[in-house]
C-alpha positions in Angstrom: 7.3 -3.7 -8.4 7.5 -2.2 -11.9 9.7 0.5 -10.4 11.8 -1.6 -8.2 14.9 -0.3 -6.0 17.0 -3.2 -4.6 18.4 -3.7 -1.2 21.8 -2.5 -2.8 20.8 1.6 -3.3 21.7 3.9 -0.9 19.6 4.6 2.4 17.9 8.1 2.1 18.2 9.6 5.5 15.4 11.6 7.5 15.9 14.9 5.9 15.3 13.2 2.4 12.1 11.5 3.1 10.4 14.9 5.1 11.7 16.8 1.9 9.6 14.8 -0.1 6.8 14.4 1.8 6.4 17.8 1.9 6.5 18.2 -2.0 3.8 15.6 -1.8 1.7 17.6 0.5 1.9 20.8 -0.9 0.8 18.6 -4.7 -2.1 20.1 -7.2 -1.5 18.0 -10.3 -4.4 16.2 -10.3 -6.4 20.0 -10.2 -4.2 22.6 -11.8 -2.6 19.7 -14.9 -4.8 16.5 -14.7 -4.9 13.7 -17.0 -8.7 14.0 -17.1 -11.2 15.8 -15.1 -9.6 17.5 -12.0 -9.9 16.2 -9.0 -13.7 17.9 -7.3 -12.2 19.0 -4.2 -8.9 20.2 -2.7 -5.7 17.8 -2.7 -5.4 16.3 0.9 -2.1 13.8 -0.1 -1.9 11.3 3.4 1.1 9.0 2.4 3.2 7.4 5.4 7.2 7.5 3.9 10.0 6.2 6.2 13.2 5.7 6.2 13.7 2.8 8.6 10.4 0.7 8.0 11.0 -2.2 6.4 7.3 -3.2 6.4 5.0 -1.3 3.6 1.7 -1.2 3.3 0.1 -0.2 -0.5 -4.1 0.3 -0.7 -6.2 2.3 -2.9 -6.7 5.6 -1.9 -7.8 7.5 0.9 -11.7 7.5 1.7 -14.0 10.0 2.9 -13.2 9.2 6.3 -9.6 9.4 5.9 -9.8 12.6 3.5 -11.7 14.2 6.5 -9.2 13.0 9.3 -5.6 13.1 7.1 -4.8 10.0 8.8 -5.0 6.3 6.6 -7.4 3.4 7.7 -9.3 5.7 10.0 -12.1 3.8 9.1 -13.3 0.0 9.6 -11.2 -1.1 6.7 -8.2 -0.2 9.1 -10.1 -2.1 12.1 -10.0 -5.2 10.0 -6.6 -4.5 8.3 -4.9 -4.2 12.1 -6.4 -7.4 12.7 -5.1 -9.4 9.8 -1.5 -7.6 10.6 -1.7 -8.7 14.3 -1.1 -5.1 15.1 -2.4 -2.4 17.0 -2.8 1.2 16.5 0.7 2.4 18.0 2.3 0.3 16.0 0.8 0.8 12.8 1.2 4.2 12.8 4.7 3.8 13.9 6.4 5.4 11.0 9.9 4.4 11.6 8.0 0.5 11.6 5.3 1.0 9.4 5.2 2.7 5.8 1.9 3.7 4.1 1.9 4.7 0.7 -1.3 3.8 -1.4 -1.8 3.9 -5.4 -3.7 7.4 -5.0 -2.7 9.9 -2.0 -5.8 11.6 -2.3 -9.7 10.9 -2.3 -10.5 10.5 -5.6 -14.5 11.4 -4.8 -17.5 9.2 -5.2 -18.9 7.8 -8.5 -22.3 7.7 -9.2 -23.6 4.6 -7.3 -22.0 6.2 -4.0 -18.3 4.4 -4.3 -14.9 5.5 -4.6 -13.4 6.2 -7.5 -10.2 4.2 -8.8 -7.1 6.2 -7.7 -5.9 9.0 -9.5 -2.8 8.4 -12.2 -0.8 11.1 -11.5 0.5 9.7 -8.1 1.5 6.3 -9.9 2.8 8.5 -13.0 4.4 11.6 -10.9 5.6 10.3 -7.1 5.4 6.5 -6.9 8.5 5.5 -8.6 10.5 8.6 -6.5 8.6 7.3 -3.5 9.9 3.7 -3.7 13.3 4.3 -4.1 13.7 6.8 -1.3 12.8 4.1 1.0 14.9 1.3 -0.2 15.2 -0.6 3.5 11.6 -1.8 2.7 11.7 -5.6 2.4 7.9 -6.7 2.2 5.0 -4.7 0.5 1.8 -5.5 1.3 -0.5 -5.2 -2.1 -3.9 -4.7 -0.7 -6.5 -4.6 -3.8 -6.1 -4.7 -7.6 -4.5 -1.5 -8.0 -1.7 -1.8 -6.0 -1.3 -5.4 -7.1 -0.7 -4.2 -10.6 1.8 -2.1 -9.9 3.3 -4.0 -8.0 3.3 -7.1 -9.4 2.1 -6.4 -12.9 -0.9 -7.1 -14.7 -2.9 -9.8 -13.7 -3.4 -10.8 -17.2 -7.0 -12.1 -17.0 -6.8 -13.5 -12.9 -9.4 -11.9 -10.9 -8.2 -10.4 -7.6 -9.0 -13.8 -5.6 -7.2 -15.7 -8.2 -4.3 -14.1 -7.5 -4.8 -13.9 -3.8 -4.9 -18.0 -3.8 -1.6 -17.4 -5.5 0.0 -16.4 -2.9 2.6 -18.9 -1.9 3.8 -19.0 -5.5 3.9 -14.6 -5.5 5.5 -14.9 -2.1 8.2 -17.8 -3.4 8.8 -15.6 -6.3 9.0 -12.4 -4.9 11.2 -13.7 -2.5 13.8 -14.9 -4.2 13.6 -11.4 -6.0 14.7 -9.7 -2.5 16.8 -12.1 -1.7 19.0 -11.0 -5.4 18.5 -7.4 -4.1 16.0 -6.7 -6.8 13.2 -5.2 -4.5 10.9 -6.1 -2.1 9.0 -9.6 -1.1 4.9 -9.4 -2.4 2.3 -10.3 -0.5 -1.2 -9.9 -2.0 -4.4 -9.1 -0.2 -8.0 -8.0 -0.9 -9.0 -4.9 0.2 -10.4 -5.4 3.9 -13.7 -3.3 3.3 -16.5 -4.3 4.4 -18.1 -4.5 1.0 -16.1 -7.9 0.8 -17.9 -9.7 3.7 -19.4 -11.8 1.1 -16.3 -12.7 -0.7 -14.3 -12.9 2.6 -17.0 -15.6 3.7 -16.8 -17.3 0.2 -13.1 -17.9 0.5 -12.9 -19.1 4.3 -9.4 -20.1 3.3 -7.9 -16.6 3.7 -8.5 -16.4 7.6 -7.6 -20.0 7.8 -4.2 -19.7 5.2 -2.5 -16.2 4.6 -3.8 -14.1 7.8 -1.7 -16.8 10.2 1.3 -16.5 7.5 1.1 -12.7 7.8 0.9 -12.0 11.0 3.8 -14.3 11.9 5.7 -12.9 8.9 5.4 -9.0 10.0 5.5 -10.3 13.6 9.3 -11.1 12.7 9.6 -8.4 10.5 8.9 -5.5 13.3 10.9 -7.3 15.8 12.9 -4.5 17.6 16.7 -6.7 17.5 16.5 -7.8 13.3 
């Protein structure tokens, strides 16, 4: 994470985290000062911040369907991301188990051929490197898609996404030994579980067989109620 925080900072307690959550919420860069053309609707921000989960998960942005319903993955994208986490619903919208804080807090409209836009900047510019360190118990992020894999890992100088998701086991080794020297969080890097990548998903059959096991054993241990 370009903005890491280390095991060693200080905890921020429950009155920190709702403090800033609700300067998120109440957030109009991206209309009022953008870094290009304002945003073409009003700021919904949906952002999950904790300070107890050590498990976070980092996407894209919000959709239509979750811009309409305030809530992230409300969509099939969710369905599919529950299923690779070995999850359900109750706990994945467990805050004090679960963070949730993707590269853009709000729908950043459609483009031209009906798709989402790339994230907006100002989050990653304004709020991410705040966000991160207010929740330093965190202990494995979850990169789902290029954007958050940049950040968090950098650029991918030249790999395509699925490149670096068959790198996994050498991100995860690295990361790893990162956390364990208290200088942020372990990576894991997946592709974004919409449905538009049924094709690629089916291309590399390796995933289901490889890295879903590995995570859903991993965050099993992770959200176990006596670590």
């Amino acid at each position: 994470m370009a903005e890491g925080n280390g095991r060693a900072a200080k905890h921020c307690g429950q009155g920190d985290i709702a403090s800033l959550k609700e300067q998120i919420g109440a957030c109009r860069i991206c209309v009022e000062t953008p870094v290009r053309a304002p945003l073409p609707h009003e700021p919904r921000p949906v952002v999950v911040l904790s300070s107890t989960a050590r498990l976070c998960l980092s996407g894209q942005a919000p959709g239509t369907r979750v811009h309409a319903s305030g809530r992230p993955f409300t969509d099939p994208s969710g369905d599919r991301l529950r299923s690779w986490l070995g999850i359900d619903e109750e706990t994945f919208y467990d805050s004090s188990k679960v963070s949730i804080v993707p590269m853009g807090f709000c729908f950043p409209g459609l483009d031209s051929k009906g798709g989402d836009k790339p994230p907006r900047t100002e989050c990653r510019r304004n709020w991410h490197p705040q966000v991160f360190r207010s929740m330093p118990q965190v202990e494995t992020v979850i990169a789902i898609g290029k954007y958050a894999q940049d950040y968090h890992l950098g650029p991918a100088n030249g790999l395509g996404l699925w490149q670096r998701v068959a790198a996994w086991k050498e991100i995860w080794q690295e990361t790893s030994k990162r956390y364990e020297a208290g200088e942020g969080p372990r990576i894991l890097p997946l592709p974004h579980p919409s449905w538009r990548n049924n094709t690629a998903l089916k291309k590399n059959s390796w995933f289901d067989g490889e890295v879903v096991p590995f995570l859903q054993e991993h965050v099993k241990t992770l959200l176990r109620p006596d670590r």
